[in-house]
C-alpha positions in Angstrom: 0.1 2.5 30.1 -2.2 3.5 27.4 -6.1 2.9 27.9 -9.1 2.7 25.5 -12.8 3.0 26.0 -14.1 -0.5 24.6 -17.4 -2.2 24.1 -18.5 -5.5 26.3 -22.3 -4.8 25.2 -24.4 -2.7 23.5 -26.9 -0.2 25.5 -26.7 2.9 28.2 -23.6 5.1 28.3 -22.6 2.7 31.8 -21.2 0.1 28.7 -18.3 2.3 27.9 -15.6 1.4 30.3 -12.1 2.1 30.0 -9.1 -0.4 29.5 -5.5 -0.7 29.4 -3.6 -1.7 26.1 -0.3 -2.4 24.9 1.5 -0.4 22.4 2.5 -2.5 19.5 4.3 -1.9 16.0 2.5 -0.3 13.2 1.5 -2.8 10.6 3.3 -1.9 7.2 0.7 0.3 6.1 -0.2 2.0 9.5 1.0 4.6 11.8 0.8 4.5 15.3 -0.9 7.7 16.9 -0.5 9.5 20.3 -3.3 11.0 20.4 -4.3 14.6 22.2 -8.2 14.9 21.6 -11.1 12.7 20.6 -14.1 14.0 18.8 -17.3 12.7 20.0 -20.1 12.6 17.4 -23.7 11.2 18.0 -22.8 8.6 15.7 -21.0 7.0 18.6 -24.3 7.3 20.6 -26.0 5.2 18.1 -23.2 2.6 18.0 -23.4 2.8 21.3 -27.2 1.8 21.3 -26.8 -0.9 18.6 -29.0 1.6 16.4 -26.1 2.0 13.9 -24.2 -2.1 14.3 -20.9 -2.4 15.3 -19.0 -5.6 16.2 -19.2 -6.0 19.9 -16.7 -6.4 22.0 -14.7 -4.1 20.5 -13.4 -0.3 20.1 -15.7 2.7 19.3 -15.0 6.6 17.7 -14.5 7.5 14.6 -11.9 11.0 15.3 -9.4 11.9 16.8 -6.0 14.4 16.4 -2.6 13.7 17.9 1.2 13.2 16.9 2.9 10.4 14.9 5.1 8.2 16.8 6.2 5.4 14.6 5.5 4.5 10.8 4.9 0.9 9.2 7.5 0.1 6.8 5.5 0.9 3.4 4.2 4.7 4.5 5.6 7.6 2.5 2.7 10.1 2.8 3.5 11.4 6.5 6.2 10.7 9.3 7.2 10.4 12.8 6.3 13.5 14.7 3.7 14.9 12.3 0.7 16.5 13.8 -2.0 14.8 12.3 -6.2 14.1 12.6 -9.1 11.6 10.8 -12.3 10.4 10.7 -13.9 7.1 9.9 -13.3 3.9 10.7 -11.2 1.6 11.4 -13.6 1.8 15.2 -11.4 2.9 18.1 -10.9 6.4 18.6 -11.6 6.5 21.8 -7.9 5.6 23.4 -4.8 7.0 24.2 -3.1 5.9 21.8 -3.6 3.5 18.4 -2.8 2.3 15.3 -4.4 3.9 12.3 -4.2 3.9 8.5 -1.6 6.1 7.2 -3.0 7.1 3.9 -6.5 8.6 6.0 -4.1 10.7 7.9 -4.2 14.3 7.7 -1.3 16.8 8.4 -2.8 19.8 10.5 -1.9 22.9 9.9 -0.3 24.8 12.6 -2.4 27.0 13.1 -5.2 24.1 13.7 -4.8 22.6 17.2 -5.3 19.2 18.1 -8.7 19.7 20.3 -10.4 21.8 17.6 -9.1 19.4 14.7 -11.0 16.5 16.8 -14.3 18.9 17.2 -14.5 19.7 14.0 -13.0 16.8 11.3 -16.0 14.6 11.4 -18.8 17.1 11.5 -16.9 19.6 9.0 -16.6 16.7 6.4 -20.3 16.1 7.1 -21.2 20.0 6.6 -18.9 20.1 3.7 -20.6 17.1 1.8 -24.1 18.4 3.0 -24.2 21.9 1.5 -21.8 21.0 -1.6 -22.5 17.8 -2.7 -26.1 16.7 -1.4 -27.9 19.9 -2.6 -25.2 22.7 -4.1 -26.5 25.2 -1.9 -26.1 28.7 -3.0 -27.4 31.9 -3.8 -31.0 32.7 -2.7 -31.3 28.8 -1.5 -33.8 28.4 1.3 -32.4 26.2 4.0 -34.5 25.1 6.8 -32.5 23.2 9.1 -33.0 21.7 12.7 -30.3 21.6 15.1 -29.1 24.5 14.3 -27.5 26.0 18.0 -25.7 22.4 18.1 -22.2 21.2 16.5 -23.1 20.1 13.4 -25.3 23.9 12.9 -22.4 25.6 14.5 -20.7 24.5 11.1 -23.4 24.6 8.3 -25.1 27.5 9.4 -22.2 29.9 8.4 -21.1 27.9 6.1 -24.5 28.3 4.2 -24.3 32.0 4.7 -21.1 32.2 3.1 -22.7 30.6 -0.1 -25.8 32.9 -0.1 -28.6 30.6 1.5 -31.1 32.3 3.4 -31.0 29.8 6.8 -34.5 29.2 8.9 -33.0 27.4 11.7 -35.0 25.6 13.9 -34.1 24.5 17.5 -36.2 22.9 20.8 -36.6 25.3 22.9 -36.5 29.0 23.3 -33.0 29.4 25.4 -31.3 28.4 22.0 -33.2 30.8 20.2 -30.2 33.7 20.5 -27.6 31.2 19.9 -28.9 30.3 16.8 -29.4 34.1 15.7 -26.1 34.4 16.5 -24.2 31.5 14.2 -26.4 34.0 11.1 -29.9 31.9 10.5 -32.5 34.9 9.1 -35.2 33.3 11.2 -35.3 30.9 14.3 -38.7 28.6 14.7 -38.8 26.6 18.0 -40.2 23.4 17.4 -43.6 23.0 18.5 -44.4 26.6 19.1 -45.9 27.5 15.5 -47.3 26.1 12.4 -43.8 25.0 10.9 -44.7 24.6 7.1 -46.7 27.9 7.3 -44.1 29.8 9.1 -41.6 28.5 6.7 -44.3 29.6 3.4 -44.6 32.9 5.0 -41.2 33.8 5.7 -40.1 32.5 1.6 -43.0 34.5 0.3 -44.9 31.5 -0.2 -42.4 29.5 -2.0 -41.5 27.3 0.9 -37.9 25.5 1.4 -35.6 24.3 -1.4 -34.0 21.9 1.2 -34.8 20.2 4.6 -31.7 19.0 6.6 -33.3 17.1 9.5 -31.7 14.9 11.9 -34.6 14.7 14.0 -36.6 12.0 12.2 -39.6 10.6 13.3 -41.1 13.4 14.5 -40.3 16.0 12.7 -40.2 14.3 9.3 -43.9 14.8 8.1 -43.2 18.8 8.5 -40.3 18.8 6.9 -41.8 17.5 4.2 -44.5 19.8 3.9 -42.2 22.8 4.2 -40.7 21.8 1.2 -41.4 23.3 -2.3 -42.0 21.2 -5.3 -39.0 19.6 -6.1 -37.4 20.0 -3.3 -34.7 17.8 -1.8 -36.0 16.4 1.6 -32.4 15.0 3.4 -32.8 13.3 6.2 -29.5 13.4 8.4 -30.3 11.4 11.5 -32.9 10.2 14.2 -32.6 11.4 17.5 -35.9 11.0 17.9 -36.1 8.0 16.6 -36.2 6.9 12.7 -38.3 8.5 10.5 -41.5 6.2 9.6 -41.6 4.5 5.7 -42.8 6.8 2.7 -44.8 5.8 0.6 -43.7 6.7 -3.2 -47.0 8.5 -4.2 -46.4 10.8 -1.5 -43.8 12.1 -2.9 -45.1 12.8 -6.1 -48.7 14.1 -4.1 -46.4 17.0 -2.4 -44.9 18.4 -5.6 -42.3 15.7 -6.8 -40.3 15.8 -3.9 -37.0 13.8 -4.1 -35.5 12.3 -0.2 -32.3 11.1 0.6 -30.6 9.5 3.3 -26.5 10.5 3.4 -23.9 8.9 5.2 -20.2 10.3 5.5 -18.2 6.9 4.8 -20.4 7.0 1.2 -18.8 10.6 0.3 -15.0 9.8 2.5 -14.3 7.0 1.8 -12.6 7.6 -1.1 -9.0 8.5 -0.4 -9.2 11.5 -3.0 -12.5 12.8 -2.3 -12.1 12.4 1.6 -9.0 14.7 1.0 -10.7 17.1 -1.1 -13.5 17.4 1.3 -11.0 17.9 4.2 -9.2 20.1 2.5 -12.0 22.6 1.6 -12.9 22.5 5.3 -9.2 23.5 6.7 -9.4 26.3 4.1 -12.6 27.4 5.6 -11.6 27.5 9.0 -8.3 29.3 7.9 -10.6 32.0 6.0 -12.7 32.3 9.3 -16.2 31.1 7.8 -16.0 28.9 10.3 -14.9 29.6 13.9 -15.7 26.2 16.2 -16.1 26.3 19.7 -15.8 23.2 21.7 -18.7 23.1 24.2 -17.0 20.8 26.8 -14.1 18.5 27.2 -14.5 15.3 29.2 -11.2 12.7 30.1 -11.2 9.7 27.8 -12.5 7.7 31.3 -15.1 10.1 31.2 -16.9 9.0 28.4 -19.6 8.0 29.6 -20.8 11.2 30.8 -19.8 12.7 28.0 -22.4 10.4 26.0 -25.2 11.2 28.6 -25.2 14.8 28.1 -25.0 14.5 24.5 -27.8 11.7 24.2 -30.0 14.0 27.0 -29.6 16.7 23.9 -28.0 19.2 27.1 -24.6 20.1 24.6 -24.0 23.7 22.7 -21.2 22.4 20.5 -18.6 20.2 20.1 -18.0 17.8 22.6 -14.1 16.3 22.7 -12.2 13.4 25.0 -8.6 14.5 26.3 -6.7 11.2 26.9 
């Protein structure tokens, strides 16, 4: 019988605890999904936690890959036995098998498989919108960016390099140093072993970052913004270490006119077009070899709990998936 992870309560990984459900026909715009591989993103973690609100009881994930089994009577766009992946909601990814809208489905191509299509959808569209949309990264850019030895750096760091940015990554402790090296960032700083904002001066020749890409937050958000140079775009990706605390406005303007944003995926895929586009630029990266993911570990769908305690402890190097 087919099993999901669901949602009694909110709070320590413990909650997630796996059910049985029953398989049931595809509403007319829906296709019903046998699914091969979850992605697990720290999004989930923060659902999880009641950080990020969810309805509770209910499903949780946001990505997963598998094969079409059955079609609701109004889809044209794919069919039964595609190979097929997503991200965003409809909640739920975490199962065996489920229904799902058929117009956010993407055919994979063949040479994509299911577990690396569930790494890499929701953190790929994430890197994509980052370094294209957020702040057109290119040419000569100065990046700094924290993270960088993890899943979501494992995508923009090469991905940056591709379009010409000169990368300062920064990770949390030394033993990630060489990882991070090796993904392409020109200069690793481990956090809370130098002088970030003058490290970061020094090694621009003084002109400091263009852009901050921190999903760190509270903190780490008062040196990011003093790393940046005037004008520069200050995006604040996530809190891990909890949220960043209020800006004032005149602060801003004190460190040079300094513009901050907070981005969110569903605000740049949920659009059926765009959410293609973006998808679509990441497949073609992956086929061209800019990006080469590597899944750190795979856990069975019952197993998600530990697979939430080693990403929330900060202990993964990658992409973390679910095999149902």
């Amino acid at each position: 019988m087919p099993s999901a992870i669901k949602l009694a309560r909110l709070g320590n990984p413990e909650v997630l605890v796996s059910q049985p459900i029953e398989r049931s026909e595809p509403a007319p715009n829906e296709a019903w999904i046998v699914q091969e591989a979850v992605g697990v993103n720290y999004l989930d973690v923060m659902h999880r936690r009641g950080a990020v609100p969810i309805p509770v009881p209910g499903g949780i994930g946001l990505e997963g890959a598998g094969h079409v089994t059955a079609v609701g009577s109004a889809v044209s766009n794919i069919a039964v036995g595609d190979r097929v992946a997503y991200a965003l909601g409809p909640l739920g990814a975490y199962a065996s098998e489920r229904a799902y809208p058929a117009e956010r489905l993407i055919r994979l191509p063949d040479t994509l498989s299911f577990e690396v299509a569930a790494a890499v959808t929701f953190k790929g569209i994430t890197a994509q919108y980052l370094l294209k949309s957020t702040y057109p990264v290119g040419p000569d850019t100065s990046v700094l960016m924290y993270g960088v030895a993890g899943a979501l750096g494992q995508l923009m760091v090469p991905w940056a390099k591709r379009l010409g940015a000169f990368v300062i990554g920064v990770v949390s402790k030394e033993g990630s140093v060489e990882r991070a090296r090796s993904l392409g960032c020109d200069a690793v700083l481990v956090w809370g072993a130098c002088d970030l904002p003058a490290r970061v001066a020094s090694l621009t020749g003084g002109r400091k970052a263009d852009v901050v890409y921190d999903g760190v937050g509270r903190t780490t958000f008062a040196a990011s913004l003093e790393s940046l140079r005037p004008r520069g775009l200050m995006v604040s990706i996530g809190a891990s270490a909890g949220a960043p605390p209020p800006v004032e406005v005149g602060t801003l303007n004190a460190r040079g006119s300094l513009f901050l944003t907070r981005p969110s995926i569903a605000a740049h895929a949920t659009d059926i077009a765009e959410y293609r586009e973006r998808v679509a630029d990441l497949h073609a990266a992956v086929a061209a070899g800019i990006l080469t993911p590597t899944i750190w570990k795979t856990f069975p769908l019952g197993k998600a709990s530990d697979a939430h305690a080693v990403l929330e402890q900060g202990l993964s190097a990658g992409p973390i998936i679910l095999r149902p």
